[in-house]
KOLKOL-545929 format. One line per 4 residues: their letters; for each residue x, z, y of N, C-alpha, C, O. Coordinates in nm, 3 decimals, always signed. Layout:
A	X/Z/Y/X/Z/Y/X/Z/Y/X/Z/Y ~ ...
END
This chain:
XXXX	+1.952/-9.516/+19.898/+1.979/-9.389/+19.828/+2.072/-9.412/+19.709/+2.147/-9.328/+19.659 ~ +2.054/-9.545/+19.667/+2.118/-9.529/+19.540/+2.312/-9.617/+19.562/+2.399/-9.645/+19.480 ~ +2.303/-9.630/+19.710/+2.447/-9.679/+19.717/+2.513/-9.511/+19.722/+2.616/-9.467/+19.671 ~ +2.392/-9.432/+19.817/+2.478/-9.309/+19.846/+2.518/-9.216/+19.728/+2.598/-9.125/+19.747
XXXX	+2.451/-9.243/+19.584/+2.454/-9.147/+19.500/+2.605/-9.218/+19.429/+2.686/-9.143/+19.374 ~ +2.630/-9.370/+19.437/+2.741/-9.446/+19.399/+2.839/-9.376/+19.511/+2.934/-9.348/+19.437 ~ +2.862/-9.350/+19.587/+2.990/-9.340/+19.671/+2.981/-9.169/+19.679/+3.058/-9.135/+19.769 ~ +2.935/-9.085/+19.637/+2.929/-8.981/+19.596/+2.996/-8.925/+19.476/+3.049/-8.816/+19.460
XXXX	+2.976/-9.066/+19.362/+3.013/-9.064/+19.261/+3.138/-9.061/+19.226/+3.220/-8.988/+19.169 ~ +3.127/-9.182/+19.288/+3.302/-9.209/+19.331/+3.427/-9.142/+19.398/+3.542/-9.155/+19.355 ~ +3.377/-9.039/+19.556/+3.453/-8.923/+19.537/+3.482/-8.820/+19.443/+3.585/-8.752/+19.445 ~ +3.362/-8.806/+19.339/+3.387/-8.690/+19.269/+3.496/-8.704/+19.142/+3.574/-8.620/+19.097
XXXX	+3.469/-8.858/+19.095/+3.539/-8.919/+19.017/+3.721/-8.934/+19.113/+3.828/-8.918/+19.052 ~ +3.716/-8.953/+19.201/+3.870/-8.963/+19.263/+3.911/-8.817/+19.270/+4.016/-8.785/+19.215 ~ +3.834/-8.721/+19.334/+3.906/-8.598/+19.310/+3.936/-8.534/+19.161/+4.047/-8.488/+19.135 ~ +3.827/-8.535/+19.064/+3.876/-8.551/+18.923/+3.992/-8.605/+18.905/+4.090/-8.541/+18.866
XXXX	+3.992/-8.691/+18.924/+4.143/-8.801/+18.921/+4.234/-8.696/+18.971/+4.316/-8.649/+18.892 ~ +4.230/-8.659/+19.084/+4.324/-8.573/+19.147/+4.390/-8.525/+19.113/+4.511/-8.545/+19.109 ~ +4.279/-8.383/+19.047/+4.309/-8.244/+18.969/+4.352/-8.269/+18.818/+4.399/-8.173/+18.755 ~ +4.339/-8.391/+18.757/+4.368/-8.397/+18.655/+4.559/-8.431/+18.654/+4.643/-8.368/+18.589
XXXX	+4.581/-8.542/+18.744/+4.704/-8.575/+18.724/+4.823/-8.445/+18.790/+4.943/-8.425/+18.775 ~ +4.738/-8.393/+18.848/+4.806/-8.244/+18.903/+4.829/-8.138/+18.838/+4.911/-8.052/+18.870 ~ +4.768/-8.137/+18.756/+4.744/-8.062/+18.645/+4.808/-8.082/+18.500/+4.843/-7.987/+18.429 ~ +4.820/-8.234/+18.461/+4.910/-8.255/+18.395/+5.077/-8.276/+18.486/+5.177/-8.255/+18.417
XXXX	+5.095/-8.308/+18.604/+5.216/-8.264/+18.599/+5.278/-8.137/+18.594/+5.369/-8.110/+18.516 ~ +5.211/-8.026/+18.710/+5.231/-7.895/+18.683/+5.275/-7.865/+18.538/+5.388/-7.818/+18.526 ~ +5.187/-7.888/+18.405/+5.206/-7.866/+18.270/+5.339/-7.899/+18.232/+5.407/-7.828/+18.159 ~ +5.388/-8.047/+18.300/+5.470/-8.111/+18.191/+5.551/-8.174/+18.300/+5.544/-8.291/+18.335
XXXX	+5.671/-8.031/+18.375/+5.760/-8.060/+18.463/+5.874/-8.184/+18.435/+5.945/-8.237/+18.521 ~ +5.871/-8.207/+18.327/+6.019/-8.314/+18.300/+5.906/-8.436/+18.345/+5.971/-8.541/+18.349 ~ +5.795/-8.458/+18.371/+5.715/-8.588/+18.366/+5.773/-8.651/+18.464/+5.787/-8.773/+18.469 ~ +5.818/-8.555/+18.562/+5.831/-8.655/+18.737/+5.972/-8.740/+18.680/+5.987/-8.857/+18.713
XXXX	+6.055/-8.683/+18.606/+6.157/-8.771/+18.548/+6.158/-8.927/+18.573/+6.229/-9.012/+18.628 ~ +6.039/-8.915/+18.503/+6.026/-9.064/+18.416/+5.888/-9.173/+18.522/+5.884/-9.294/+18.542 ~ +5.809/-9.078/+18.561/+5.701/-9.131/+18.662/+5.691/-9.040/+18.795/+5.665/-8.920/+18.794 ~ +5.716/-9.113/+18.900/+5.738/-9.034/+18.980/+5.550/-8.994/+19.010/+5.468/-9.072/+18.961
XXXX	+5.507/-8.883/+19.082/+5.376/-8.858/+19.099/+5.306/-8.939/+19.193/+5.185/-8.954/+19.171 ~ +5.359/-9.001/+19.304/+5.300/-9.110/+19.410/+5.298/-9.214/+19.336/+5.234/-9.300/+19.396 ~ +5.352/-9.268/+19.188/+5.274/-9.396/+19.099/+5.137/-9.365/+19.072/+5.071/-9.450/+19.013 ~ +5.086/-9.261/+19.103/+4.968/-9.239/+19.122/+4.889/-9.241/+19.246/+4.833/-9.134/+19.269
XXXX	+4.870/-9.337/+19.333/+4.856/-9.341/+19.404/+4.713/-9.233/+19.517/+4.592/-9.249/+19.497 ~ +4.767/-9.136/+19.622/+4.645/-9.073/+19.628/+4.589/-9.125/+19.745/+4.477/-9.089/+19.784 ~ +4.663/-9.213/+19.808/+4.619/-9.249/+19.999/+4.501/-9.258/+20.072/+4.481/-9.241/+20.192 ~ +4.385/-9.305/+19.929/+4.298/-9.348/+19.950/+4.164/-9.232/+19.891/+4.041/-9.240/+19.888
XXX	+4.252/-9.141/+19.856/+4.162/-9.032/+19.773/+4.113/-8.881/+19.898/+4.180/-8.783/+19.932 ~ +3.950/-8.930/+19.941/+3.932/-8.813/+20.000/+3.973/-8.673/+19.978/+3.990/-8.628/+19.865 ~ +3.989/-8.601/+20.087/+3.995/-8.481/+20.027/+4.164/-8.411/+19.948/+4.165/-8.301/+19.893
END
């Protein structure tokens, strides 16, 4: 039970991840400039 509440965790924490860096680019269009958005890597991010 307690690996499943860890890998639970861990999706919720990667989609966080998600919405956050999505969210700051949306905000702050000149960003892709300088970092493109796939240096964020999502390949591995359910969902």
């Amino acid at each position: 039970a307690m690996a499943d509440n860890i890998i639970k965790a861990d999706i919720v924490v990667r989609k966080l991840y998600h919405r956050i860096v999505e969210e700051v680019y949306s905000g702050i269009p000149w960003l892709s400039n300088f970092i493109d958005i796939r240096f964020f890597d999502f390949t591995d991010c359910p969902g």
